[in-house]
N, C-alpha and C positions, 0 to 999 in steps of 0.2 A: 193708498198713496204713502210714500214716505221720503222725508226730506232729503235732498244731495245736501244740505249742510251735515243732516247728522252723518251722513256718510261719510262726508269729508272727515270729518273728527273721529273717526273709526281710530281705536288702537293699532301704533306703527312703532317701528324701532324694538321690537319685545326682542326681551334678549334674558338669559338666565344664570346667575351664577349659585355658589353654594352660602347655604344661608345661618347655617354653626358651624361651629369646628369639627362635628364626628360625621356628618354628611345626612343629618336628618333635617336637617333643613334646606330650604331655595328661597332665591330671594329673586322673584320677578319684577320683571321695570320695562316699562312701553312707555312713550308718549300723545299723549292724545293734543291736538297743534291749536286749536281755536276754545273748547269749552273744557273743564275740568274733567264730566265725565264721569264715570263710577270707577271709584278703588277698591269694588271687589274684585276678588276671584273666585271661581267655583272649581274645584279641584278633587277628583274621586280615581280611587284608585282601578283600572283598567277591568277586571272585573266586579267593579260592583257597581251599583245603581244609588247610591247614595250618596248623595253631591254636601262636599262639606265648604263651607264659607268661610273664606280670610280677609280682613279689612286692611288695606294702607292707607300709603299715604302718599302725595304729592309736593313739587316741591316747582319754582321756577327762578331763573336767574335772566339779569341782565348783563351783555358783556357790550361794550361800546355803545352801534346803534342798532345792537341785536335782541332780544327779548325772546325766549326759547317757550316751548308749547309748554305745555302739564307735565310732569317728569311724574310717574306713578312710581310707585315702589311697596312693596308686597312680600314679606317675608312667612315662608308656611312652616309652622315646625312639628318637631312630633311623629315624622312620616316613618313609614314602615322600610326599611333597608332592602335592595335588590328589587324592589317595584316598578314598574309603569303608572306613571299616573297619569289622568289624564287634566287638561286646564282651563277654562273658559275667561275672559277679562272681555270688557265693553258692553254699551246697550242693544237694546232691539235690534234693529239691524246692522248695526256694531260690531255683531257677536264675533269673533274669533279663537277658534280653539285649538290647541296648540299638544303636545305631551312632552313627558321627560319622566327618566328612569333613575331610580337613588340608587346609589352606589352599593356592594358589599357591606355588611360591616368590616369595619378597620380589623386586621388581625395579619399576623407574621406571611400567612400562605396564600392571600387574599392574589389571584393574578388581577391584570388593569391595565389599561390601557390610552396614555395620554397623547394627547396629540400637542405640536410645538409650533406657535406661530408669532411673529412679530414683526414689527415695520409695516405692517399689511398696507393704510392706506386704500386711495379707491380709484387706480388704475386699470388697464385691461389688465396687466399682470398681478395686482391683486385680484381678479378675478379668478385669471387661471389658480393663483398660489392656494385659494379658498375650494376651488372645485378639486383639486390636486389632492388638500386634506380631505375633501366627501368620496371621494371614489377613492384611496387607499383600501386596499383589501381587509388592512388590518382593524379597520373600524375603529381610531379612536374614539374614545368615549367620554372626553373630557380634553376642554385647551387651555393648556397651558400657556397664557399670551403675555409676552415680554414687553408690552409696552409701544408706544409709538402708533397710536390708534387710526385719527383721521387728517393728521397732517394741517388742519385748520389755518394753523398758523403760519403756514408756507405762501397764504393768500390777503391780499389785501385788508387790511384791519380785524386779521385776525376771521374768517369769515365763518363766523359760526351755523353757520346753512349748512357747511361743510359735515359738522358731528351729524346733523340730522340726513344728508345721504348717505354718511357711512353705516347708519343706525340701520339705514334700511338696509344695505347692502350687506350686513353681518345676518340679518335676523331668521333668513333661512337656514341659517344651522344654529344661533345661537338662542333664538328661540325653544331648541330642542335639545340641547345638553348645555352643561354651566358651562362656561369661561370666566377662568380666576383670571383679574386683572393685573397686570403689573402696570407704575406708569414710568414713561418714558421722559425724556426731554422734550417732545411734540405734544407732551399734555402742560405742560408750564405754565404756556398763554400769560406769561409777565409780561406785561406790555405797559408802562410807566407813559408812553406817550400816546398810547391812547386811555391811562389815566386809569388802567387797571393794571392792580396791583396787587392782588390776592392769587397769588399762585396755583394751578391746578383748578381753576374755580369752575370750567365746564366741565369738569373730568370728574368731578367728585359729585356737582351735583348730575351727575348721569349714571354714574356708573357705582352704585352702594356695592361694597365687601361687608364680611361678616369679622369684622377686624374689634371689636367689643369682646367679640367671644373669647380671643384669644387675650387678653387684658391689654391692647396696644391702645393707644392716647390718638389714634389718625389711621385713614381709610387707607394711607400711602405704605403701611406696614403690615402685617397680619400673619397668622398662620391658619391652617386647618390641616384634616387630616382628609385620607380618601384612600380606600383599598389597603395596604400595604406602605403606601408612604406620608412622610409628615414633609410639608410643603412650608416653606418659610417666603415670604414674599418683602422683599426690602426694597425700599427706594434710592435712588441711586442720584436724585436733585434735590433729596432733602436732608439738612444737618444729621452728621452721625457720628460726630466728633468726640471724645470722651465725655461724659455728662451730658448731652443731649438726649431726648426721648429716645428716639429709633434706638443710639445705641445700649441704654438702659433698660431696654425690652428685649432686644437681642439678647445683650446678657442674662439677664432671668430666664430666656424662654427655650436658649436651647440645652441648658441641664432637664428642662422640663422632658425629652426626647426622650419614652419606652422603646429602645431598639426590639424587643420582645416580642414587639407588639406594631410597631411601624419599623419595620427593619430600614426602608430605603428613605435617608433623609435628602431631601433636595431643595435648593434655594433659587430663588426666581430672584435678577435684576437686571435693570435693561445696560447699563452699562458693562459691558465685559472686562473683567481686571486682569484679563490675558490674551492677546491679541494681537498677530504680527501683522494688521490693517495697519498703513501709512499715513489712514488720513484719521484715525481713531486712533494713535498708538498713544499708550501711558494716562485714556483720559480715565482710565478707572483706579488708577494708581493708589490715588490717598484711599479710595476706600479698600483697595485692596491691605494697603498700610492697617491702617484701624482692624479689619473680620479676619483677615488669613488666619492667623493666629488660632482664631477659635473654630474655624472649620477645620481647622488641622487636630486642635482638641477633642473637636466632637463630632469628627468622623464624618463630616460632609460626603457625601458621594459622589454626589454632582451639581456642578450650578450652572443654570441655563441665562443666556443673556440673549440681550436681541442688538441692535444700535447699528452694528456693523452689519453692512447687507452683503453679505456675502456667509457662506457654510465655514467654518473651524470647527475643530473639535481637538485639543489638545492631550498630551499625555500626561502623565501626573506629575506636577508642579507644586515646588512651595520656594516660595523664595526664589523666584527664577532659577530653580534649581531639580533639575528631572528626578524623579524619584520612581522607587520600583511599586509601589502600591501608596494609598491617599487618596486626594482626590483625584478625578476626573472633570476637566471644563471642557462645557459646550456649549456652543455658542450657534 
């Protein structure tokens, strides 16, 4: 015999992103709803028979009159480049096993293939939008996600049930390749009247980046590398004004860029700083004010935004001003 309670508490929400900067690392995270649970994992690479062991850790948050399960969190490093591994998380009848494949090593020739998603949300059309990326033919292998996760806060006090359906509803793919997060304006959850005030606070504790790695001071900024390109990930609701972190890490981090070696530089934010939307026009403006400049010095290639729902892709702009080569925005 064995209990429907521990079933209940089976690991849910597993989702995976990357766990260093050069792609030897993952950083897995489920939640388990009523008891804590075990923070191992067992993780062996697809051919072999020797199951190696990683400890996390857990974390919980209360927002209003919400109180959220076990947040697990699991970072595995050290892993072997171009692999399948395989992953196990929960108890006895708990068990759930899951896999995921580490990328190339980083180098100039390295092909990859990312896939672009944002606004997603947990509609029938984010259903389609999510089944649309699994049957492309071109098999992404890694998402790109701009931000604007589970909409939570579109519902009465903020209704944090809301992260935990969408958790479910990502985990058939994101259980199985990373998604680097970007956040959005629907991750804010500033809500002053109901007396939360810490910005981001179900977003960060759900969703860990490996933003340490890259020397940034907040999970809301980060870089890594993967395949062929160096990924810069910026926030677009948090201070980036001269002397502010975000923009003092910016500065330092993208002289850091080996083109030699990560030929394709690309920047993730959810606000787009180019945009002929009516009902978004000019809202990325100042930070366009503040970065243009240095993407133009350091050769940006592309920067992807999400916010506006609808498809753009721009020609190469600086200064509201078309140019023949630079960057490329897409949106």
């Amino acid at each position: 015999m064995f209990s429907k309670f521990l079933l209940d508490n089976a690991p849910q929400q597993v989702h995976i992103t990357q766990g260093d900067t050069d792609g030897r690392g993952v950083i897995i995270s489920w939640i388990t709803p009523d008891e804590p649970g075990s923070d191992t994992v067992l993780y062996w690479s697809e051919n072999s028979k020797n199951k190696n062991r990683a400890e996390g850790i857990f974390v919980r948050y209360k927002f209003f009159n919400y109180t959220s399960g076990y947040i697990h969190h699991c970072t595995i490093k050290n892993l072997e480049y171009n692999t399948k591994y395989m992953y196990e998380i929960g108890i006895g009848y708990t068990i759930r096993r899951f896999w995921f494949k580490t990328p190339p090593r980083t180098g100039p020739d390295v092909p990859y293939t990312f896939g672009l998603i944002g606004d997603l949300g947990q509609t029938h059309d984010s259903n389609v939008t999510l089944t649309h990326y699994e049957s492309n033919p071109k098999k992404g292998k890694t998402v790109l996600f701009l931000g604007d996760l589970s909409y939570s806060n579109d519902y009465p006090f903020h209704d944090n049930t809301r992260w935990d359906t969408w958790g479910r509803f990502i985990e058939r793919n994101a259980a199985y390749q990373p998604w680097i997060w970007t956040a959005g304006n629907h991750e804010l959850d500033f809500a002053p009247q109901l007396e939360e005030t810490t910005p981001f606070k179900p977003y960060m504790h759900r969703y860990y980046v490996p933003f340490a790695s890259s020397h940034s001071t907040s999970p809301l900024w980060y870089s890594i590398k993967r395949g062929s390109a160096y990924l810069i990930v910026l926030s677009s609701y948090s201070a980036y004004g001269k002397s502010t972190p975000q923009y003092k890490w910016l500065r330092d981090e993208l002289p850091k860029v080996d083109r030699s070696k990560t030929p394709w530089l690309i920047a993730l934010m959810h606000c787009p700083i180019y945009t002929s939307n009516s009902h978004h026009f000019m809202e990325g403006e100042t930070m366009r004010v503040v970065f243009e400049s240095w993407f133009v010095k350091y050769k940006v290639d592309v920067v992807f935004s999400g916010h506006v729902h609808a498809y753009e892709r721009s020609v190469s702009t600086i200064h509201f001003l078309i140019q023949e080569a630079y960057i490329k925005y897409c949106i």
